[in-house]
PDB file of N, CA, C and O in Angstrom:
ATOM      1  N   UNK A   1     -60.984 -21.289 -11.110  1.00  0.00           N
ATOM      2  CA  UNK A   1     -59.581 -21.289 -11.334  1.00  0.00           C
ATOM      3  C   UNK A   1     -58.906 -20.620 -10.137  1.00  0.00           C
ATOM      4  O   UNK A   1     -59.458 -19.641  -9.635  1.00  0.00           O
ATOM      5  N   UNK A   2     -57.878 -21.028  -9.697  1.00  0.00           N
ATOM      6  CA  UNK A   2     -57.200 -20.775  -8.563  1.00  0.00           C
ATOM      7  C   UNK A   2     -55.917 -20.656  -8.661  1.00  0.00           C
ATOM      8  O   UNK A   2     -55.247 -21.613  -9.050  1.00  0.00           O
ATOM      9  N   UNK A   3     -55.113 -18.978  -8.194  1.00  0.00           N
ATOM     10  CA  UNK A   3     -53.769 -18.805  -8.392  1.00  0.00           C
ATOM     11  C   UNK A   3     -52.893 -19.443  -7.091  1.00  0.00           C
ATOM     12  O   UNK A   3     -53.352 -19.503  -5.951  1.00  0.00           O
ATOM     13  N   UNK A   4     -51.543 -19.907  -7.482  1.00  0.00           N
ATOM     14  CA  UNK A   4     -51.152 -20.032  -6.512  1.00  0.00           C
ATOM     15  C   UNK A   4     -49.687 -18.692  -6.204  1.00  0.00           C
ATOM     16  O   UNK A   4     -49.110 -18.203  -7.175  1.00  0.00           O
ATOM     17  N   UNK A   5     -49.418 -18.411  -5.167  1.00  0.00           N
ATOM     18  CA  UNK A   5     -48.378 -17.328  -4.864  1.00  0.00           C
ATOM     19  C   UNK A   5     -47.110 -17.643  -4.329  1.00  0.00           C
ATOM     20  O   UNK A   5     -46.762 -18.173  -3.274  1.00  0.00           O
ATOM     21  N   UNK A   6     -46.415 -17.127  -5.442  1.00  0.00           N
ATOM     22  CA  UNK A   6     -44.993 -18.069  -4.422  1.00  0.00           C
ATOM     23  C   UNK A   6     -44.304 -17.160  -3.373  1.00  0.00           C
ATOM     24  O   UNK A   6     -44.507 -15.946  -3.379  1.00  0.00           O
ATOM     25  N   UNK A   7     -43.539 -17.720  -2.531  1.00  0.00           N
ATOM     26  CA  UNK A   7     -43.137 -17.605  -1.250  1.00  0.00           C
ATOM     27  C   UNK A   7     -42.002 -16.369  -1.310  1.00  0.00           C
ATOM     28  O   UNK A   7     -41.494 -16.041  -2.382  1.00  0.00           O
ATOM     29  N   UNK A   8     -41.785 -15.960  -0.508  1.00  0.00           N
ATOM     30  CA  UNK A   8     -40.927 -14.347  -0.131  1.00  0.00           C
ATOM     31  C   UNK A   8     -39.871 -15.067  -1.139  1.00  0.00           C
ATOM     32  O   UNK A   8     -39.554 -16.237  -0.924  1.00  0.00           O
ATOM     33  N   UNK A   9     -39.304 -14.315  -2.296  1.00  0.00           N
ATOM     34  CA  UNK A   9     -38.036 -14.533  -2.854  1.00  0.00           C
ATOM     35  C   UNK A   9     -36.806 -14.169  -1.956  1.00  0.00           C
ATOM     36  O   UNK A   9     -36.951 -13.276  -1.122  1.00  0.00           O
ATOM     37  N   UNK A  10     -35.664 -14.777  -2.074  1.00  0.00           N
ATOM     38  CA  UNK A  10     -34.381 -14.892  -1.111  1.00  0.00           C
ATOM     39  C   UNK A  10     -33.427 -13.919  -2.429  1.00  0.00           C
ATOM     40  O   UNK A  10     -33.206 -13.916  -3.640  1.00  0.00           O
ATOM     41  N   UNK A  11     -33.031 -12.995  -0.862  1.00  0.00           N
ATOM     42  CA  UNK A  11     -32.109 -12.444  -2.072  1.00  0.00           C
ATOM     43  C   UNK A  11     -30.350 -13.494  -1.749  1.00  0.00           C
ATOM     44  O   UNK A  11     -29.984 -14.151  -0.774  1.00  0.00           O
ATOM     45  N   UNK A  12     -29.817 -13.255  -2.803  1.00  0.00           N
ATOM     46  CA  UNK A  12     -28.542 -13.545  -2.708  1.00  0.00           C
ATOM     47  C   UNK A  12     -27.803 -13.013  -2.563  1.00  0.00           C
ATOM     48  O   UNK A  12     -27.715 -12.022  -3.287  1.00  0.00           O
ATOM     49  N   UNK A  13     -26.552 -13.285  -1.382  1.00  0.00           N
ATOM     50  CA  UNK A  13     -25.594 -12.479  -1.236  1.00  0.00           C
ATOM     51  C   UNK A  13     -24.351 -12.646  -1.960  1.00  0.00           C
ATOM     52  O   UNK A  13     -23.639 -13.617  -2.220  1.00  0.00           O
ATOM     53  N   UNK A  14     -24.301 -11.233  -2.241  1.00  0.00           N
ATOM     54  CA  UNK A  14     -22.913 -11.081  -3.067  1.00  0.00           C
ATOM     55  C   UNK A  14     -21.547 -11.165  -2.211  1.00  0.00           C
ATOM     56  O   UNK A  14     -21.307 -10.392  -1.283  1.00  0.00           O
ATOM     57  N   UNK A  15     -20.910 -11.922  -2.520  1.00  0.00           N
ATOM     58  CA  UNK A  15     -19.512 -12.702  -1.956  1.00  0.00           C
ATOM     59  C   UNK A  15     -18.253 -11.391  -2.094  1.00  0.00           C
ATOM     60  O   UNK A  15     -17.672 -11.136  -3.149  1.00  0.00           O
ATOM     61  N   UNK A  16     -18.105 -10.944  -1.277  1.00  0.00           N
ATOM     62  CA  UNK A  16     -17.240 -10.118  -1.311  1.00  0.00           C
ATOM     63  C   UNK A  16     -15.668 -10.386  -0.944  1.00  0.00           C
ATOM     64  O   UNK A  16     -15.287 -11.102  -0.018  1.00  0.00           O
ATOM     65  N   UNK A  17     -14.958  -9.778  -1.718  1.00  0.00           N
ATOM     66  CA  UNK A  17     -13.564 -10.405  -1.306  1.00  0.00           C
ATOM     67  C   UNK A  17     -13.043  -9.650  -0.494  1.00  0.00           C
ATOM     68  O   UNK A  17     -13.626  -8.605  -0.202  1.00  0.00           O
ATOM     69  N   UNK A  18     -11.848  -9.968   0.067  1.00  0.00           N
ATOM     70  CA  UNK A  18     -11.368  -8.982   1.398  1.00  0.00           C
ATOM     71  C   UNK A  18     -10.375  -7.885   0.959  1.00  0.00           C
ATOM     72  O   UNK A  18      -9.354  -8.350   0.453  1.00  0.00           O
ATOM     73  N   UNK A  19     -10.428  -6.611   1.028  1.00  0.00           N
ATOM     74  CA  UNK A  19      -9.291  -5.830   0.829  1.00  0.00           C
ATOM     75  C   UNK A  19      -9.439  -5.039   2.288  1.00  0.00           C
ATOM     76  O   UNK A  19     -10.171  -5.096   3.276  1.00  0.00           O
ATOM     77  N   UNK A  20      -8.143  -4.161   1.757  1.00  0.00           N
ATOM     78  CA  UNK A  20      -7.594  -3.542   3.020  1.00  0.00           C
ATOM     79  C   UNK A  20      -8.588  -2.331   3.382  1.00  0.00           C
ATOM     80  O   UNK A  20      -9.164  -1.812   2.426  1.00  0.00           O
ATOM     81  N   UNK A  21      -8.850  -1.821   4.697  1.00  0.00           N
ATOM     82  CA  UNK A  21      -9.819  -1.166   4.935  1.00  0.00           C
ATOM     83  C   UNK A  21      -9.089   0.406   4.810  1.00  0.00           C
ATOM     84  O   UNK A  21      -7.942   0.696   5.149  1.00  0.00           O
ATOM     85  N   UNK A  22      -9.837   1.056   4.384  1.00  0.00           N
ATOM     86  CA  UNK A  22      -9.456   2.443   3.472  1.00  0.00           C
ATOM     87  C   UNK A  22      -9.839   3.426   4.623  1.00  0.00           C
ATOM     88  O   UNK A  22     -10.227   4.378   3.946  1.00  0.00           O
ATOM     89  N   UNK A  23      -9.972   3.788   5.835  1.00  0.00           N
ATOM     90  CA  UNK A  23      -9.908   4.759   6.979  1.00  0.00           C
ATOM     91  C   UNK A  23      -8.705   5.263   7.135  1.00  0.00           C
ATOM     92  O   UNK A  23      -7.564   4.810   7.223  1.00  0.00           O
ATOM     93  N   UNK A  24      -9.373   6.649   7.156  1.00  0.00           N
ATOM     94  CA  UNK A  24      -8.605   7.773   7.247  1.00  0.00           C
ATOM     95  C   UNK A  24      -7.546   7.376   8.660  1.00  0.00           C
ATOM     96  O   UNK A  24      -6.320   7.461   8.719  1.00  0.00           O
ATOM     97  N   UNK A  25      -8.464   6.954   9.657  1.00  0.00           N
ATOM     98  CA  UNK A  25      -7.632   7.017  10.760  1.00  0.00           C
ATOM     99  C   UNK A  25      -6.533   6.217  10.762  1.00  0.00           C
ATOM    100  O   UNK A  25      -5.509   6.642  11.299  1.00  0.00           O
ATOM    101  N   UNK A  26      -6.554   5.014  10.206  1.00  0.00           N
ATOM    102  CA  UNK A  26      -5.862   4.293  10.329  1.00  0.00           C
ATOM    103  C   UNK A  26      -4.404   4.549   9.393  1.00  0.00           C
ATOM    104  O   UNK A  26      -3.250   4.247   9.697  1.00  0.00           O
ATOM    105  N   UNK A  27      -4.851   5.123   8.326  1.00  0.00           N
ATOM    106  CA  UNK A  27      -3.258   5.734   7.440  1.00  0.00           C
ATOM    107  C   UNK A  27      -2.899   6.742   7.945  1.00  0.00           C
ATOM    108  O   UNK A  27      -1.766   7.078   7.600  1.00  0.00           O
ATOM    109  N   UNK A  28      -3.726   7.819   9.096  1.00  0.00           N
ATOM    110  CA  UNK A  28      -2.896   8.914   9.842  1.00  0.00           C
ATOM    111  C   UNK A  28      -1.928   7.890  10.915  1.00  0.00           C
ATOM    112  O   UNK A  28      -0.698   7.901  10.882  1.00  0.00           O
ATOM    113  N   UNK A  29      -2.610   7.159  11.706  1.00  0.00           N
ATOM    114  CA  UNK A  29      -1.765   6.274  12.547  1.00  0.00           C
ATOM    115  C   UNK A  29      -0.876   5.570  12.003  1.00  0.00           C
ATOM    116  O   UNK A  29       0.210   5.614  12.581  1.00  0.00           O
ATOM    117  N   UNK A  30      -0.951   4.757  10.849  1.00  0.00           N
ATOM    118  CA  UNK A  30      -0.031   4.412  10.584  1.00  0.00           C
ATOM    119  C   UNK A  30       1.428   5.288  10.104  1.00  0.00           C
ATOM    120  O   UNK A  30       2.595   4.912  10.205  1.00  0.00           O
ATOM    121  N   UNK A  31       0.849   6.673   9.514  1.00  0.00           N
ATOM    122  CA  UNK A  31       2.308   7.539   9.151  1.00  0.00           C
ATOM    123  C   UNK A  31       2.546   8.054  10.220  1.00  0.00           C
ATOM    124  O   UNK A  31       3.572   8.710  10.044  1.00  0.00           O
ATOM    125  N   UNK A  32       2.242   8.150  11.154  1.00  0.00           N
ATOM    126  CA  UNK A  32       2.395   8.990  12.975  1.00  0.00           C
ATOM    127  C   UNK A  32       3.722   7.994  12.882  1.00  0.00           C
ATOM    128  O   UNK A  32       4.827   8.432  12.564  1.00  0.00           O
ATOM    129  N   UNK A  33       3.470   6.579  13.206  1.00  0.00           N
ATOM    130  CA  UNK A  33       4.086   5.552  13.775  1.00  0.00           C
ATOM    131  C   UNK A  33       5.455   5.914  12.977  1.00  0.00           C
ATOM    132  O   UNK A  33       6.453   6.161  13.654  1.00  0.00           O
ATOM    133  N   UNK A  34       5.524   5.950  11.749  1.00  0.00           N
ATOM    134  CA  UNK A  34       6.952   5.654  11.052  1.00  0.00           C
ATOM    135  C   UNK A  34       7.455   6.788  11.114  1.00  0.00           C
ATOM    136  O   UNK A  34       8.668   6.963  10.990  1.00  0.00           O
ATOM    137  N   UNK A  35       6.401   7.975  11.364  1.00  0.00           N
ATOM    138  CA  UNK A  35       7.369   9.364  11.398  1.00  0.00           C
ATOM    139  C   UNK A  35       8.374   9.042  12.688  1.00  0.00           C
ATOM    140  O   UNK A  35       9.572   9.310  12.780  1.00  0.00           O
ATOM    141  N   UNK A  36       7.634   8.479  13.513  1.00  0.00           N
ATOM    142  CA  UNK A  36       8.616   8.837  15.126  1.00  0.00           C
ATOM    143  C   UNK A  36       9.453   7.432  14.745  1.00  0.00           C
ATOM    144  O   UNK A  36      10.643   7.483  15.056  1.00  0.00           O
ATOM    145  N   UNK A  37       9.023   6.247  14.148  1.00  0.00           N
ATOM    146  CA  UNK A  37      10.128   5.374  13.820  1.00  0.00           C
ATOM    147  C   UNK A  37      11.775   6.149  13.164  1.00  0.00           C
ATOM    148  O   UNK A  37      12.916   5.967  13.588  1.00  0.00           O
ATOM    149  N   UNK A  38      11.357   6.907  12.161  1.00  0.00           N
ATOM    150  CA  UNK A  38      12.693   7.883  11.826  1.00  0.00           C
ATOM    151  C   UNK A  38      12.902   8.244  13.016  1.00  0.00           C
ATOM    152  O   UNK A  38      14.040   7.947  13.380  1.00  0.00           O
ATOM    153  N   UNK A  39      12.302   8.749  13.768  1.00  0.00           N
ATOM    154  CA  UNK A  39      13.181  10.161  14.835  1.00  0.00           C
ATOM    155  C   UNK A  39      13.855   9.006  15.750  1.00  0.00           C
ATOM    156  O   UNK A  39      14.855   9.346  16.383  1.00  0.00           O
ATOM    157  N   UNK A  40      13.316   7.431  15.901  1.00  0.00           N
ATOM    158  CA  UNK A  40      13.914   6.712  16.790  1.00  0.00           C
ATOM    159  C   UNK A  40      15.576   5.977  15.858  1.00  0.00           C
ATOM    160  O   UNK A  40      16.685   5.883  16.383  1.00  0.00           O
ATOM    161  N   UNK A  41      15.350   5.728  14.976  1.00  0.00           N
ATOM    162  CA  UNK A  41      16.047   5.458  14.112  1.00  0.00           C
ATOM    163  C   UNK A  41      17.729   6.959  13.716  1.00  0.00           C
ATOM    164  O   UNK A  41      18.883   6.826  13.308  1.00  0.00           O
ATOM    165  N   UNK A  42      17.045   7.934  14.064  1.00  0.00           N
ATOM    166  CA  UNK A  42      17.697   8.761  13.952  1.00  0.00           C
ATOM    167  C   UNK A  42      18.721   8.897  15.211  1.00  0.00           C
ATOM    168  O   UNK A  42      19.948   8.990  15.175  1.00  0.00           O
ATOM    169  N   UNK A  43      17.870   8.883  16.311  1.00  0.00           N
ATOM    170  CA  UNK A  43      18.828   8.802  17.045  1.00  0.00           C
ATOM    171  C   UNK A  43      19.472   7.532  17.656  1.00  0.00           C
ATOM    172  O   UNK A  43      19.928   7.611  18.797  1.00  0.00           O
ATOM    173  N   UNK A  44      19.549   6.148  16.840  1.00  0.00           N
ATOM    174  CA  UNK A  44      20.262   5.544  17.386  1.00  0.00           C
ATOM    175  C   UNK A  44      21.700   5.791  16.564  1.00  0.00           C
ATOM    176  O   UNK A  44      22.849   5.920  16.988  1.00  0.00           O
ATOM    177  N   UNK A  45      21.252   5.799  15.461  1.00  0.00           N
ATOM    178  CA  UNK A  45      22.191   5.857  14.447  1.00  0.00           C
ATOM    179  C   UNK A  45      22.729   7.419  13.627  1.00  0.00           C
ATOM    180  O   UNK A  45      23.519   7.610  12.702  1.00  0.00           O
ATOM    181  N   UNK A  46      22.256   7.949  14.098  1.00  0.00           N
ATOM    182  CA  UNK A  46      22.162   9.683  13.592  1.00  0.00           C
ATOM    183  C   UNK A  46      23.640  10.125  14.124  1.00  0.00           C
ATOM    184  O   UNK A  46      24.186   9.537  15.058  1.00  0.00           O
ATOM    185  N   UNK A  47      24.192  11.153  13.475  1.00  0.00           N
ATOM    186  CA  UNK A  47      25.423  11.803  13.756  1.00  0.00           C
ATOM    187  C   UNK A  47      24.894  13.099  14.709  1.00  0.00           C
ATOM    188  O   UNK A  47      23.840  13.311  15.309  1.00  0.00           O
ATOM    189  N   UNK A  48      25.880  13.695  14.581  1.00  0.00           N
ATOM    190  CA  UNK A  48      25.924  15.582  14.829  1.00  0.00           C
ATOM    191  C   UNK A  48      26.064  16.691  14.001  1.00  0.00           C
ATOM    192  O   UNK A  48      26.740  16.656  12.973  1.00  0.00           O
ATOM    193  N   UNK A  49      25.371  17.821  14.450  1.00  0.00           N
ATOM    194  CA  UNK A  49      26.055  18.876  13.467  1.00  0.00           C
ATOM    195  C   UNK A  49      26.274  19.477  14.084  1.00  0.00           C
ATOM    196  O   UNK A  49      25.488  19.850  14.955  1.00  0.00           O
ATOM    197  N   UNK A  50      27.711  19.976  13.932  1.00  0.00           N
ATOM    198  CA  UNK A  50      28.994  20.323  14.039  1.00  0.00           C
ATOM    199  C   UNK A  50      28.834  21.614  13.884  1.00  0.00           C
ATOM    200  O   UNK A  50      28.187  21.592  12.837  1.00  0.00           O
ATOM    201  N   UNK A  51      28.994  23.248  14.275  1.00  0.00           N
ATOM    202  CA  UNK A  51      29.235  24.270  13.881  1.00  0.00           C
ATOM    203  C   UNK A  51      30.481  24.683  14.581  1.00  0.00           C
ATOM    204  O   UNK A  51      30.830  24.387  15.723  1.00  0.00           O
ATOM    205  N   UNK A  52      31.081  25.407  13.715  1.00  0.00           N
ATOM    206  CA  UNK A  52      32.727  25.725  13.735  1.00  0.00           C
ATOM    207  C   UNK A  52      32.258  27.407  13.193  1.00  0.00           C
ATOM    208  O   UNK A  52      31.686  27.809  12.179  1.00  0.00           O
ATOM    209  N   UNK A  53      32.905  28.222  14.611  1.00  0.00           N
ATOM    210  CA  UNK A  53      33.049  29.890  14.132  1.00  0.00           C
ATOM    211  C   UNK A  53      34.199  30.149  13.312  1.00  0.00           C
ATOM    212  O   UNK A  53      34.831  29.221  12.808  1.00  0.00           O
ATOM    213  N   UNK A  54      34.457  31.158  13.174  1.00  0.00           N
ATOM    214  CA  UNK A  54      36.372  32.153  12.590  1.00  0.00           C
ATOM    215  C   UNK A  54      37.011  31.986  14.094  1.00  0.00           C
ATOM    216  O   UNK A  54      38.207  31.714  13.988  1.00  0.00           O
ATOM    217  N   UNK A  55      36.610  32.060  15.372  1.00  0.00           N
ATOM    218  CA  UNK A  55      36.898  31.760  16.276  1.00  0.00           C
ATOM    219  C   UNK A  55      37.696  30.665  16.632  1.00  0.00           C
ATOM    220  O   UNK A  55      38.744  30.857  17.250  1.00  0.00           O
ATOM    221  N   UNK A  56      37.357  29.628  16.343  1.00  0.00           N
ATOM    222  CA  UNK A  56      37.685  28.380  17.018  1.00  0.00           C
ATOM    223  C   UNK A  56      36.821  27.700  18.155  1.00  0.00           C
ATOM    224  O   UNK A  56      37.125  26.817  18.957  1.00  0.00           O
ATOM    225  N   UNK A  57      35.613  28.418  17.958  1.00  0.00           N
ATOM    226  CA  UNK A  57      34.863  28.013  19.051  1.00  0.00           C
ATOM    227  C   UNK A  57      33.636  26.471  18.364  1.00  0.00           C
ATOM    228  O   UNK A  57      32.676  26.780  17.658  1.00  0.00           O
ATOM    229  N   UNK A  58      33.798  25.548  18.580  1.00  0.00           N
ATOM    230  CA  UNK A  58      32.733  24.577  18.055  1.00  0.00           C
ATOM    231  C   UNK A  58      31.681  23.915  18.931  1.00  0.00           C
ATOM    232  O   UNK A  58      31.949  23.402  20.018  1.00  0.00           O
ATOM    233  N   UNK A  59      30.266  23.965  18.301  1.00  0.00           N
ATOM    234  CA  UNK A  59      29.418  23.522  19.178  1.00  0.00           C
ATOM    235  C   UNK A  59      28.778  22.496  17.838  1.00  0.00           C
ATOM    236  O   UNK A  59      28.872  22.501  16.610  1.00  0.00           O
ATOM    237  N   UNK A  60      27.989  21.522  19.042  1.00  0.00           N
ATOM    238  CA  UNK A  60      27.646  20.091  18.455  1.00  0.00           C
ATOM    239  C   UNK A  60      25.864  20.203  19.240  1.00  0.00           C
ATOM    240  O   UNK A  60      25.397  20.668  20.279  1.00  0.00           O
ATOM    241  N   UNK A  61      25.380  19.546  18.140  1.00  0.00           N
ATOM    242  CA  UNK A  61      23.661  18.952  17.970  1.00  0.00           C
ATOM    243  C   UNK A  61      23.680  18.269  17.618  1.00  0.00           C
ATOM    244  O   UNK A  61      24.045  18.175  16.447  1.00  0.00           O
ATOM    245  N   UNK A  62      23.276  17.156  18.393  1.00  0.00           N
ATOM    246  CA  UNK A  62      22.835  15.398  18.117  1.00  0.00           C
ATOM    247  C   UNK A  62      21.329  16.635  16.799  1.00  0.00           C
ATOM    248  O   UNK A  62      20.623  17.641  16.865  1.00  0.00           O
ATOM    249  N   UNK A  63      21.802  15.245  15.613  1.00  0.00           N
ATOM    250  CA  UNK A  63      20.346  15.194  14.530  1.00  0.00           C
ATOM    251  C   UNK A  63      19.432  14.889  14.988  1.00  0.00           C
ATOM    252  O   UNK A  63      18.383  15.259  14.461  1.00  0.00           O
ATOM    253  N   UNK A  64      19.392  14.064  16.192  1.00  0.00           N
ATOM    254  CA  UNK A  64      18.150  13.733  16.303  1.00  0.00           C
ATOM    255  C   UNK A  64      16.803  15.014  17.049  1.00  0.00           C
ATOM    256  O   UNK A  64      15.583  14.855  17.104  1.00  0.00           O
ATOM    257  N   UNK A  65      17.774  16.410  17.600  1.00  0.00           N
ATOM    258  CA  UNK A  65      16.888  17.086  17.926  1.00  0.00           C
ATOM    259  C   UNK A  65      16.215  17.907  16.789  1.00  0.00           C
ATOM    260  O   UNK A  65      15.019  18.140  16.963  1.00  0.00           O
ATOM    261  N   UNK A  66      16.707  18.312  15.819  1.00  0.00           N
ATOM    262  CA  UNK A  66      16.239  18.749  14.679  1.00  0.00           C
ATOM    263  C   UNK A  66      15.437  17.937  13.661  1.00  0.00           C
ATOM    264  O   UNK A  66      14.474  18.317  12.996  1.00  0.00           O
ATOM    265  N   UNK A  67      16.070  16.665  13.677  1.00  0.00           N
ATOM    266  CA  UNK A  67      14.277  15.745  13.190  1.00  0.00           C
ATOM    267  C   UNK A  67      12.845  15.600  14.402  1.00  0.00           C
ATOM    268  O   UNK A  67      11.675  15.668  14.027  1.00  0.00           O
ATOM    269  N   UNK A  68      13.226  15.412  15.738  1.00  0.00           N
ATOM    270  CA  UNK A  68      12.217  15.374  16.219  1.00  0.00           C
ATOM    271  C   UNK A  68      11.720  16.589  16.289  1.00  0.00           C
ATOM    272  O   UNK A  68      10.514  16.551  16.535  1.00  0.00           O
ATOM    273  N   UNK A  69      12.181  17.739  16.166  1.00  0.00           N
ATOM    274  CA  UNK A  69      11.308  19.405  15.462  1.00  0.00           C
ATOM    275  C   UNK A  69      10.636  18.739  14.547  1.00  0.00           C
ATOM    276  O   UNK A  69       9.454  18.681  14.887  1.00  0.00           O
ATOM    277  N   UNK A  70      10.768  18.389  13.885  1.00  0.00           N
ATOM    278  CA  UNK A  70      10.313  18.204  12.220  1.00  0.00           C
ATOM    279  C   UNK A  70       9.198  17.271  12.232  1.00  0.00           C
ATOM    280  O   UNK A  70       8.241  17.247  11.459  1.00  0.00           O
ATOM    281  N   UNK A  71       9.384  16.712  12.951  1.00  0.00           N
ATOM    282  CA  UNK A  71       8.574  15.090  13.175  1.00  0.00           C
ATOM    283  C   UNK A  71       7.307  15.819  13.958  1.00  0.00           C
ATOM    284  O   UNK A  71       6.145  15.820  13.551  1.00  0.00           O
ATOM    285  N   UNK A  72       7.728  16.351  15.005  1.00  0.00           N
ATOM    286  CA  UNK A  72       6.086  17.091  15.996  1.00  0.00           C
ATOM    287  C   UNK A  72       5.380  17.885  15.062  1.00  0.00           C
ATOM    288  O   UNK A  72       4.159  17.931  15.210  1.00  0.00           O
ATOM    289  N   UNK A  73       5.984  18.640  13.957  1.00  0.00           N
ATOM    290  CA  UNK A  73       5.194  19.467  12.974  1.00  0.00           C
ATOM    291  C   UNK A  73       4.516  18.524  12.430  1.00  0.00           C
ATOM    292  O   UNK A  73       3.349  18.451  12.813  1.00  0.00           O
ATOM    293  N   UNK A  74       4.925  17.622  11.507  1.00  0.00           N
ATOM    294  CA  UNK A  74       4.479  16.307  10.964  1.00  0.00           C
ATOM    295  C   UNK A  74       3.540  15.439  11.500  1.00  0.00           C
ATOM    296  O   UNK A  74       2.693  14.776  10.902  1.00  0.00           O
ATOM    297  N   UNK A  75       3.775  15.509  12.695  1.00  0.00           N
ATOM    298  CA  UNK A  75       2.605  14.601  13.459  1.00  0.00           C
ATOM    299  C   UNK A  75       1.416  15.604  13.656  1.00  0.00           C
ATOM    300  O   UNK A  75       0.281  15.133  13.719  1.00  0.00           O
ATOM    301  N   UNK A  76       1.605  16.957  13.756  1.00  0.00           N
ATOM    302  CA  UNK A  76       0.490  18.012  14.341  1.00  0.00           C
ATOM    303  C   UNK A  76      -0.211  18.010  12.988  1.00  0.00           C
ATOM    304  O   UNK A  76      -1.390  17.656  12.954  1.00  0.00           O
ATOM    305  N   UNK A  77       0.563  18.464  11.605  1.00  0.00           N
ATOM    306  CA  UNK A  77      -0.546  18.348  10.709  1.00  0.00           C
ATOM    307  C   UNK A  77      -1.032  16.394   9.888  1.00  0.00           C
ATOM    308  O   UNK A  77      -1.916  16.272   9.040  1.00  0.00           O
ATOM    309  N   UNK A  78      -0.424  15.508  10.290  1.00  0.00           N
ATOM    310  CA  UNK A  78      -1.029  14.189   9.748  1.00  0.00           C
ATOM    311  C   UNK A  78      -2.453  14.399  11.010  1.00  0.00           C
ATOM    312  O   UNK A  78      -3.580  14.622  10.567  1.00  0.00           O
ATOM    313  N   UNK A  79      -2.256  14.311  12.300  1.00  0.00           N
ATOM    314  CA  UNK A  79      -3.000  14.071  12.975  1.00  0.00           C
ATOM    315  C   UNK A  79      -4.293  15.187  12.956  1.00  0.00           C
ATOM    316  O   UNK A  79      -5.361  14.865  13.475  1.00  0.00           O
ATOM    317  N   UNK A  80      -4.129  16.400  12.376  1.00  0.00           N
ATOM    318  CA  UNK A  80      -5.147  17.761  12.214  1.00  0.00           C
ATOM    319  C   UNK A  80      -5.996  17.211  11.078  1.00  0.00           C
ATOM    320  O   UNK A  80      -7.204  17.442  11.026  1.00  0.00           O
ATOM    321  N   UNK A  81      -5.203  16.308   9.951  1.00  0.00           N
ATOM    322  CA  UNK A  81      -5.943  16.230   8.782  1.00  0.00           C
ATOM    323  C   UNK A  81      -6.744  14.772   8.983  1.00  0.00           C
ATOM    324  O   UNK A  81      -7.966  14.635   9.032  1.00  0.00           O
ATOM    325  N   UNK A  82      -5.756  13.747   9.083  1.00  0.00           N
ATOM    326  CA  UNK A  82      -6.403  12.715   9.527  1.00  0.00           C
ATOM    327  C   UNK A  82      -7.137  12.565  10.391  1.00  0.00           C
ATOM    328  O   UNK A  82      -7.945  11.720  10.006  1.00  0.00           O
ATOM    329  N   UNK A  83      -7.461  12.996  11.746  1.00  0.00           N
ATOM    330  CA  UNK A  83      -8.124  12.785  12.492  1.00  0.00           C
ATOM    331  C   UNK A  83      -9.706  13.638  12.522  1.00  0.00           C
ATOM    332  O   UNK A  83     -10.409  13.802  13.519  1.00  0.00           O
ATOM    333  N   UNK A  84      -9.860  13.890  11.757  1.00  0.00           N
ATOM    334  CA  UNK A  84     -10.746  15.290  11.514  1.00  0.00           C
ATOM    335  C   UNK A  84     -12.180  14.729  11.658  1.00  0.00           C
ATOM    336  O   UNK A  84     -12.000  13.516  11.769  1.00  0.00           O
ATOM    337  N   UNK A  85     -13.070  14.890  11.696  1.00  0.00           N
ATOM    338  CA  UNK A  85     -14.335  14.682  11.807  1.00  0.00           C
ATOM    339  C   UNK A  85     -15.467  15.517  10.364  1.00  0.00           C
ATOM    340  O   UNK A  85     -15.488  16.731  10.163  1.00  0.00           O
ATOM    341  N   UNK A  86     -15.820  15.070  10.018  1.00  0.00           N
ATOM    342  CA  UNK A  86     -16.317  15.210   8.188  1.00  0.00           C
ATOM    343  C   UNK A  86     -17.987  15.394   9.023  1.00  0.00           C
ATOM    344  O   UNK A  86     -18.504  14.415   9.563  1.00  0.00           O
ATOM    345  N   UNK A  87     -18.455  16.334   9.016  1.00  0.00           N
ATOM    346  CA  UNK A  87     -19.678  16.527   9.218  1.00  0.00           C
ATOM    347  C   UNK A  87     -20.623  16.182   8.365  1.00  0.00           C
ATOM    348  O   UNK A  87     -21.805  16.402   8.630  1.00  0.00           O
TER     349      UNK A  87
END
């Protein structure tokens, strides 16, 4: 009596569907981008602030220098957290 052996079984591949790729880096870059989109946005269209003493003395700041403060903080910690390296 004589067995016979069947041949390397094939595995099958599982069909995967496409979603969006979930990296860190890429959602720090992407919120980098829209943070400085505001600060560009800000200053096309952004006003001033205006300070007025008891004096009569008034001084003016384009908004846009006080969001782009805000925005370099913003970018220093998206880019500290996002960009990080996970040992």
């Amino acid at each position: 009596m004589s067995t016979m052996t069947h041949g390397p079984s094939e595995v099958a591949r599982e069909e995967r569907s496409w979603s969006p790729p979930v990296l860190p880096e890429m959602w720090a870059s992407m919120a980098i981008a829209v943070i400085w989109l505001a600060v560009l946005f800000t200053a096309i269209w952004g006003g001033t602030i205006v300070n007025s003493t008891t004096g009569g003395t008034n001084s003016s700041v384009p908004t846009v220098v006080v969001v782009a403060g805000f925005a370099f903080l913003a970018t220093w910690v998206v880019a500290h957290y996002g960009f990080r390296r996970k040992s």
